[in-house]
N, C-alpha and C positions, 0 to 999 in steps of 0.2 A: 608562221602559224596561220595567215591568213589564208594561205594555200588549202588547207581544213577545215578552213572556218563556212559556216552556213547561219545566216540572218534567221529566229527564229521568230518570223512578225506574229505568229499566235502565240506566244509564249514569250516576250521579249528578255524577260528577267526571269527567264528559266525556273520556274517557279514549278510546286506539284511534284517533287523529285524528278526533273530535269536537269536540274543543275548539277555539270561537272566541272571542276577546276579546267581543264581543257579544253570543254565543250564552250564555257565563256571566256576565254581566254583568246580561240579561236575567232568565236564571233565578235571579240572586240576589237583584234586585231583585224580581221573584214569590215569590219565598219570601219572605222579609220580611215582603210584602204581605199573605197566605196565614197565619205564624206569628205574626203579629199577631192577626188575627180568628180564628184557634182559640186563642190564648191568651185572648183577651178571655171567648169564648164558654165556656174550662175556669174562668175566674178566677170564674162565673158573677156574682153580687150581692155580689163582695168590694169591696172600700173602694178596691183596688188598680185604675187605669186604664191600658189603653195606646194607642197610636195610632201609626200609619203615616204619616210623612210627606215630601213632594219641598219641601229647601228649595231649590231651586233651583238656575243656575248659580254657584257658590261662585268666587270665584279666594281659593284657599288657595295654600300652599307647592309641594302638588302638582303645578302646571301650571309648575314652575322648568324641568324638561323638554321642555318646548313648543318647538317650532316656532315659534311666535304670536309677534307682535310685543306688546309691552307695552301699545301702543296698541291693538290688538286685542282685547286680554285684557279692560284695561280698558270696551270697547265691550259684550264679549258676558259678561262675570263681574259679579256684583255684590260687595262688599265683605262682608264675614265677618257683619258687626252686621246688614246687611239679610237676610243670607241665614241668620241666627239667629231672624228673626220670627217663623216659624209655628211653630218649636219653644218659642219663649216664648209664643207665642196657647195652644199645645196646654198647656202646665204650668202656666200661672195665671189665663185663665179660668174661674171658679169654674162658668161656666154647662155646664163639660164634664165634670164631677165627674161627673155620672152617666150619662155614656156612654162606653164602650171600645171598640177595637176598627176606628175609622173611619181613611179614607184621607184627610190632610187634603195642600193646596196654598194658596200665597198665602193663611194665615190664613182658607180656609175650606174645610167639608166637601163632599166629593168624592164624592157620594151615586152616580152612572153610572158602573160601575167594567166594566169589560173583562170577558166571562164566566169566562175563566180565574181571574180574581183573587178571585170572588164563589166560585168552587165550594167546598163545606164537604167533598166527599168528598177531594179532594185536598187540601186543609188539616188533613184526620186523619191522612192516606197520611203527607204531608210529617213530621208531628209525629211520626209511631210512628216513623215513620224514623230523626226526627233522635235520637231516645230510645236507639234503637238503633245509631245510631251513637256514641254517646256515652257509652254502655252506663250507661245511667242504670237503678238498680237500680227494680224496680216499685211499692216503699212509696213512691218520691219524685214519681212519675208524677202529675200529674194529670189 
C-alpha cells in the first residue's frame, strides 16, 4: 500500500473530509516506508539496524469483523508463524548486520521501490515533522 500512498504535509491528519480509509492507510504505510530509510541514514555506521517490512496477508484476530467467510479467510490469510517469516529473516540473518534501512517482502530485499518511497527530501520533511509533532526537544534529535 505504500506504492499509493502520498505524505499529505498540509493536511497531515486528513482532516476537512479528506480522510479516506485508503487514503490513510496509504500514507501510513509511506511513512513507515520513508521513517525507516531516514532513520537508517540518521543512525549512520551505528551497530543499531532497521528495516521495513510487508509480511503479508496475516489472518490475525483482526478480521473477527469480516464479512469473509472462514473458508475464505483461510484461502486469502496465511497463519501468524508464516506471516512471521521475513521479520525473523530480517532479525537473525547475520548477513543483514550491515545494512539498514531496506524494504524487505517474502524474506527478500525489495531494491525497485516506488519513487515516492525512495525520495530523501520527503523523508527529512516527514522526520522534522514528526519531531515536531511530538515535540521532541532538540538535544534528542538526530
Amino acid at each position: 500500500m505504500h506504492a499509493i500512498g502520498k505524505i499529505y504535509f498540509d493536511n497531515i491528519n486528513l482532516r476537512n473530509g479528506k480522510y479516506t480509509p485508503t487514503r490513510a492507510y496509504g500514507q501510513s504505510k509511506l511513512a513507515v516506508v520513508l521513517g525507516t530509510r531516514e532513520l537508517a541514514k540518521r543512525l549512520g555506521k551505528s551497530t543499531v539496524t532497521c528495516y521495513v517490512l510487508n509480511p503479508g496477508a496475516i489472518k490475525t484476530d483482526l478480521q473477527r469483523h469480516s464479512d469473509m467467510s472462514e473458508g475464505m479467510m483461510n484461502m486469502m490469510f496465511m497463519k501468524p508463524d508464516m506471516g512471521a517469516q521475513t521479520t525473523l529473516y530480517c532479525t537473525l540473518q547475520e548477513e543483514l548486520d550491515h545494512e539498514s534501512g531496506f524494504y524487505y517482502n517474502n524474506c527478500k530485499r525489495v531494491d525497485k521501490m516506488v519513487k515516492q518511497a525512495t525520495d530523501d527530501e520527503t523523508a527529512n520533511m516527514l522526520w522534522e515533522l514528526t519531531c515536531d509533532l511530538v515535540a521532541l526537544e532538540d538535544a534528542l534529535r538526530i
